[in-house]
C-alpha positions as CSV (number, residue, x, y, z in Angstrom):
1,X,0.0,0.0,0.0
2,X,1.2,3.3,-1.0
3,X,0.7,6.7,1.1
4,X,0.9,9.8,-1.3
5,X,2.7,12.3,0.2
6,X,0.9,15.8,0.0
7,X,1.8,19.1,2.5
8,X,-1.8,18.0,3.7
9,X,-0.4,14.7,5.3
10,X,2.8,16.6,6.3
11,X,0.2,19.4,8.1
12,X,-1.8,16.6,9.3
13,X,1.4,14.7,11.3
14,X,2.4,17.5,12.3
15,X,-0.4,18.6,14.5
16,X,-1.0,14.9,15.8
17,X,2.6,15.4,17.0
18,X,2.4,18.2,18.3
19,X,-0.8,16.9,20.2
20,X,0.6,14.1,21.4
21,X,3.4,16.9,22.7
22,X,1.2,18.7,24.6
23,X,-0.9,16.5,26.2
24,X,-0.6,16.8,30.3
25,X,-2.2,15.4,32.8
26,X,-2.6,17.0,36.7
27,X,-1.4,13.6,38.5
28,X,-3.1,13.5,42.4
29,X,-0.6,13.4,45.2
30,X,-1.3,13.8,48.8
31,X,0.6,15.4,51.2
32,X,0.4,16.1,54.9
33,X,0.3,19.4,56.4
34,X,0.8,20.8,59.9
35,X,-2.0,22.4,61.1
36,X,-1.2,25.2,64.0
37,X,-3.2,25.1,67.6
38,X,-6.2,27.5,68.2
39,X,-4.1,29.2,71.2
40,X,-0.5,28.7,72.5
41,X,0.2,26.5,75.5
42,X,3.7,27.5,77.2
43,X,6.5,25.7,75.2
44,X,8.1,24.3,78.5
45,X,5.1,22.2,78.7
46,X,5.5,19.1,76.4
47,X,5.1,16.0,78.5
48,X,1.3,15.6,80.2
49,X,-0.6,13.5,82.4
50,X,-4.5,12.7,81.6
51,X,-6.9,13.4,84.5
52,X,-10.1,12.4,85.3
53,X,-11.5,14.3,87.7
54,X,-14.6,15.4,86.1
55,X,-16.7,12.3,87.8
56,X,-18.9,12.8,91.5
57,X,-17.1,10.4,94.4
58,X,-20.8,8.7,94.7
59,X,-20.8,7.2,90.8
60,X,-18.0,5.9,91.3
61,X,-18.3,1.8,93.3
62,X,-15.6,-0.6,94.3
63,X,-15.4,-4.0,95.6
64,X,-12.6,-4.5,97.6
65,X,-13.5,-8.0,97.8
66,X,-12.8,-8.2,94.0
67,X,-11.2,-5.1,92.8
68,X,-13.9,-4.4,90.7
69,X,-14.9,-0.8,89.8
70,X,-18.2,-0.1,88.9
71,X,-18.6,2.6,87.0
72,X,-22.3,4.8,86.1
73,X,-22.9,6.4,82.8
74,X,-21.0,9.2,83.5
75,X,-17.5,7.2,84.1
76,X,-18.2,5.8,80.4
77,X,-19.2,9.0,78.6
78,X,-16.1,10.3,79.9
79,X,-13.9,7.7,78.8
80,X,-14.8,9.1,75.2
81,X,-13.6,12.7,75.7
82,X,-10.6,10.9,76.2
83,X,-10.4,8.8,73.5
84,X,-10.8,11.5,71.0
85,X,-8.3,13.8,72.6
86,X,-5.7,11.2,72.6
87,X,-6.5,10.7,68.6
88,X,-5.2,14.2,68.2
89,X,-2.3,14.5,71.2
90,X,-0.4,10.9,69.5
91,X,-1.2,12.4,65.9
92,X,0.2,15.5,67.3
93,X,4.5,16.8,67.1
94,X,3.6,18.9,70.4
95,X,2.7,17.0,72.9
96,X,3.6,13.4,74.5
97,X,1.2,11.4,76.6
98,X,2.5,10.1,80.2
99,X,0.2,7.4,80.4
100,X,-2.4,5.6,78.5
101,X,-5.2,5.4,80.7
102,X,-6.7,9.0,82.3
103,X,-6.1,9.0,86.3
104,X,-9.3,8.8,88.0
105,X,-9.4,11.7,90.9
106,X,-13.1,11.5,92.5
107,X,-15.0,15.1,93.1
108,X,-16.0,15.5,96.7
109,X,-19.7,15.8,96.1
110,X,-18.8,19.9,94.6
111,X,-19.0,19.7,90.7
112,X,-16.9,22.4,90.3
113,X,-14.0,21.9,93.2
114,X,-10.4,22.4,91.4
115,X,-7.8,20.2,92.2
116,X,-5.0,20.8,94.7
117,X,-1.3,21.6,94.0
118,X,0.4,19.0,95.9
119,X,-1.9,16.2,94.2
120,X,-0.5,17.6,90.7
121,X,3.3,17.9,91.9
122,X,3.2,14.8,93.1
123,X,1.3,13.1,90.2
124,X,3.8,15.4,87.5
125,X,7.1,14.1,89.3
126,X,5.9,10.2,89.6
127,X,5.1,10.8,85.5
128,X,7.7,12.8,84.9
129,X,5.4,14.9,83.4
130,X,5.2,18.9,82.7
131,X,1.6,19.0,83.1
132,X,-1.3,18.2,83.8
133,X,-4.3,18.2,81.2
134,X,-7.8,17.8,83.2
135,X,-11.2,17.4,82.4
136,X,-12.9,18.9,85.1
137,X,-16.5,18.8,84.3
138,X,-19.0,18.6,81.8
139,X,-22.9,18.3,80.8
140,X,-25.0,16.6,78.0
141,X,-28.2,18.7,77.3
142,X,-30.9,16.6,75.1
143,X,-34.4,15.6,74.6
144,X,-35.6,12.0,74.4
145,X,-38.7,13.1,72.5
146,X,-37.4,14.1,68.9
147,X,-39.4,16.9,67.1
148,X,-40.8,16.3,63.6
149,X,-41.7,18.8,60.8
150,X,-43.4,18.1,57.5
151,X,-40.8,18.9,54.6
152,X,-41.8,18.0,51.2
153,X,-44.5,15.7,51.7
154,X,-42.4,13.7,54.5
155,X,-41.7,13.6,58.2
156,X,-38.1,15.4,58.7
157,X,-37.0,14.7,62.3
158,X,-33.9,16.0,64.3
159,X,-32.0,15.1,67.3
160,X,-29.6,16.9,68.8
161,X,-27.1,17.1,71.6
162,X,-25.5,20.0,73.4
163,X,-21.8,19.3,75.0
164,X,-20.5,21.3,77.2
165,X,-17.2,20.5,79.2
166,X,-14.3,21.9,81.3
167,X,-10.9,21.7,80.0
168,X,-7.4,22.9,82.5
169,X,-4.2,22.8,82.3
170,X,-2.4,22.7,85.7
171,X,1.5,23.4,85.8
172,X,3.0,22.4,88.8
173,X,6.4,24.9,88.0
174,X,4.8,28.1,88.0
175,X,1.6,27.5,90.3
176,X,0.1,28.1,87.0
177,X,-3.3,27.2,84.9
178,X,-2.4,28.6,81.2
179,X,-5.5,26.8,80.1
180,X,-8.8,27.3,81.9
181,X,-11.6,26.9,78.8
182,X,-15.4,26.0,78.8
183,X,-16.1,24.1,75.2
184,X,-19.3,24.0,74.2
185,X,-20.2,22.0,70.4
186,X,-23.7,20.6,69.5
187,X,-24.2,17.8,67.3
188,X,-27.6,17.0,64.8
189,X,-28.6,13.8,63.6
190,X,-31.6,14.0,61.3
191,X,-34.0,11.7,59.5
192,X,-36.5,11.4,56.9
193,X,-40.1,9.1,56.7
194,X,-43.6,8.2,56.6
195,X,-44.1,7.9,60.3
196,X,-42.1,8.4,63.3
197,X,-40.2,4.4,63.4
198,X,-38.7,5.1,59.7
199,X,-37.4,8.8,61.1
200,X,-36.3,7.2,64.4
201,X,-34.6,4.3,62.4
202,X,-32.3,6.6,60.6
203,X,-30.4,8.2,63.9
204,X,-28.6,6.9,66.8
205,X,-29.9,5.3,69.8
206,X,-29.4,8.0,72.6
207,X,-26.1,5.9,74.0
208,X,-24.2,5.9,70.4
209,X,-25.1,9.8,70.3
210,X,-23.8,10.5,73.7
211,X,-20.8,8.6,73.2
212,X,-20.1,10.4,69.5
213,X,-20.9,13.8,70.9
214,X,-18.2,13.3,73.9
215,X,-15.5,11.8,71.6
216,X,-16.0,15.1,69.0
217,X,-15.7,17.2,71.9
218,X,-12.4,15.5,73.1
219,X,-11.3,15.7,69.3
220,X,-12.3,19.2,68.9
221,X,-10.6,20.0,72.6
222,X,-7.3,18.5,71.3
223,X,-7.4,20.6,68.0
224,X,-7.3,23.6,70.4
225,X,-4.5,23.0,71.9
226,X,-2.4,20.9,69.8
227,X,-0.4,21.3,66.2
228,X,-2.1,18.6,64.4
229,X,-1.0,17.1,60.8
230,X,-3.6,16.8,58.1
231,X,-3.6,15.0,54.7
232,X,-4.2,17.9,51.7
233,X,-4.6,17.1,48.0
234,X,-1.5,18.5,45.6
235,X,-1.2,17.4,42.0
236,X,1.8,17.0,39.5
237,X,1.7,18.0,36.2
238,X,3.1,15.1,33.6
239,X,3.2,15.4,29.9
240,X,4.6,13.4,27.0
241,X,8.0,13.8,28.0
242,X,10.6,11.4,29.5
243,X,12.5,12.9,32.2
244,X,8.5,14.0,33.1
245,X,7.3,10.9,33.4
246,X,10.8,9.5,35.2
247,X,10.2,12.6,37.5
248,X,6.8,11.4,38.3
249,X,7.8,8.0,38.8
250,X,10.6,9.3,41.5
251,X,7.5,11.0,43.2
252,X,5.8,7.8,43.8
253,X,9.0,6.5,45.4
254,X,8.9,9.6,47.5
255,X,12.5,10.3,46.0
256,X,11.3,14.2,45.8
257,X,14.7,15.3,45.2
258,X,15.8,13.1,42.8
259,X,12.3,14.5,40.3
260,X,13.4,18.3,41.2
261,X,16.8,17.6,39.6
262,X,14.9,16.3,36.4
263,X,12.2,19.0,35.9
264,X,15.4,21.8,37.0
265,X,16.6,20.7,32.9
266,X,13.3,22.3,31.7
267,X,13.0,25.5,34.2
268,X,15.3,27.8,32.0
269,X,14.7,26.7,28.8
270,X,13.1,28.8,25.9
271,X,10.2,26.3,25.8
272,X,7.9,28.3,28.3
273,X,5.5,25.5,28.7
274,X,7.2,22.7,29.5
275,X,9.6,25.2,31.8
276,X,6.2,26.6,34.0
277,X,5.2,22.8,34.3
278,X,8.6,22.1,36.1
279,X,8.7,25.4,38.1
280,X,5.3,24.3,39.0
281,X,6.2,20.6,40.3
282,X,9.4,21.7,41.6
283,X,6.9,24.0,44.2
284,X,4.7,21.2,45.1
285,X,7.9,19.0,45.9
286,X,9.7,22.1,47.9
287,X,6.5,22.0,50.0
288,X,6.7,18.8,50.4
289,X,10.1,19.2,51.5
290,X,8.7,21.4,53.6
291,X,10.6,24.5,52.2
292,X,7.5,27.1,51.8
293,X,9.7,30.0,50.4
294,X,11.0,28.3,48.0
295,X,7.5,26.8,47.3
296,X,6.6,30.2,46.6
297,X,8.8,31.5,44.1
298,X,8.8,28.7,42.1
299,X,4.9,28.7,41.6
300,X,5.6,32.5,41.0
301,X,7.9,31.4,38.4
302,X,5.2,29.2,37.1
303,X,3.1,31.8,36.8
304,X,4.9,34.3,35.0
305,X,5.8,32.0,32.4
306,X,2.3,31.0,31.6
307,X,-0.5,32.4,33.4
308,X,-3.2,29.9,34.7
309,X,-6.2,30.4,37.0
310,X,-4.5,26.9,38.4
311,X,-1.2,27.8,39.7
312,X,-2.5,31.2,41.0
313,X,-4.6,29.1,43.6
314,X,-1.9,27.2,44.0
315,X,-0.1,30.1,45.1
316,X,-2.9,31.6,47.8
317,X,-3.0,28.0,49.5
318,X,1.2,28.7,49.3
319,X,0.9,32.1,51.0
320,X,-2.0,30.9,53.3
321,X,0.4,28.1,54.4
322,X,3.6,30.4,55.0
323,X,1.5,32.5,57.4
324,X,-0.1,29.3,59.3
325,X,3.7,27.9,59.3
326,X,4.8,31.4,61.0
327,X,1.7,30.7,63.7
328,X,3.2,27.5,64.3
329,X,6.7,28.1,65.2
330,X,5.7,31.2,67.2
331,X,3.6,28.6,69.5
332,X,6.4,26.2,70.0
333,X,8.8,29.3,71.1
């Protein structure tokens, strides 16, 4: 079979090639990102103790007989404020944990007595802790009976808990409590049906919503106090070009230094394209690297060489980060 030759098959090569060329494709990467605290606890306090002492001395049984401890309601809700605000203190660079299981200190029938200052010394040394993180109280506002409302032709029904708890931070040192807050969160479950069973099918039971609503408020606590690290979405641009696709390759082997030195070839040359697509990647991985400056002028580089809507967000997110990465180490100093 013969091909004739014209300048329309020439033109027509041409511009699949160069389609081919300029085909790219925004590859998903995700990175994680250090989040800073809502306030700043002292830097000198690192290591912390869990207390308990949020519980009435009457809820509280035990058989001496058998060592076992009975505990009421309240004992297990509390459990879960602790549970979520360990998920964010281990997940956490600022803090460490002195022991696993909260220390139980019973409230002489006064809901809102503070502890004493040679109980903390004394638990602090025997940790060799800094601190002491306390839940000193707290209170679960609900209704059993769930209202319903009519909403397009069906029963809409919503339950709802309001959490309110006492959060301190004793340290022994200074005779000090840097941290002295009241949190209060509410949570909604809702449901849609024919008839109250199909509404009341669709939410919790009142234990599973209690529970929830005091883990979130431990979580939510935790995120107050602590630097936390969260997973973000970035993306890598690759193309039909080998050391691009190598350099992409590298990325998935986290070897992030190795793909900088590939796209660098393409940063100065005349091509303007392919040189913003590695000024672009080589600011995603100097994030990663966790070098935000440098982040920053090479998505400004990127920019100036071809201007897209996409790397300008890119940038904001870069400038939003610098300032929350200035927040940080002004916490931990």
């Amino acid at each position: 079979m013969k091909i004739k030759i014209t300048k329309y098959y020439i033109l027509k090569v041409l511009l699949i090639a160069l389609i081919i060329q300029s085909c790219q494709t925004y590859e998903p990467i995700k990175i994680q990102v250090l989040k800073p605290a809502q306030v700043r606890v002292p830097p000198e306090i690192f290591k912390v103790i869990l207390i308990n002492h949020s519980v009435l001395k009457d809820t509280i049984s035990k058989n001496s007989k058998t060592k076992e401890i009975k505990v009421n309601r309240d004992s297990v809700l509390t459990i879960e404020y602790f549970n979520g605000l360990s998920d964010i203190l281990l997940n956490s660079p600022r803090f460490e944990i002195a022991n696993k299981t909260p220390i139980y200190i019973e409230k002489n029938y006064r809901k809102f007595e503070s502890l004493d200052w040679q109980t903390i010394d004394d638990l602090c040394k025997e940790n060799t802790a800094d601190a002491a993180l306390v839940l000193e109280n707290f209170q679960l506002l609900y209704s059993d009976q769930i209202p319903l409302n009519y909403v397009n032709g069906y029963l809409h029904g919503v339950f709802q808990i309001e959490n309110n708890s006492i959060w301190k931070i004793y340290e022994p040192a200074n005779i000090g409590i840097p941290e002295d807050f009241l949190l209060n969160d509410t949570l909604f479950w809702d449901g849609f049906g024919e008839n109250y069973d199909q509404v009341t099918k669709q939410l919790p039971s009142i234990k599973e919503a209690l529970l929830q609503s005091c883990n979130y408020a431990g979580h939510k606590y935790g995120e107050r106090i602590a630097q936390t690290w969260s997973t973000k979405n970035r993306y890598i641009i690759n193309c039909e070009n080998k050391d691009f696709r190598n350099a992409f390759t590298l990325v998935n082997e986290s070897k992030w230094e190795e793909a900088i030195e590939l796209w660098k070839k393409y940063s100065g040359k005349k091509n303007a394209r392919l040189a913003s697509f590695a000024a672009y990647n080589i600011a995603v991985a100097s994030e990663v690297l966790d070098n935000i400056d440098a982040s920053l002028e090479w998505a400004a580089k990127s920019f100036f060489l071809k201007n897209d809507v996409f790397v300008e967000e890119y940038i904001k997110i870069l400038e939003n980060r610098k300032l929350e990465k200035d927040l940080i180490e002004n916490q931990v100093k």
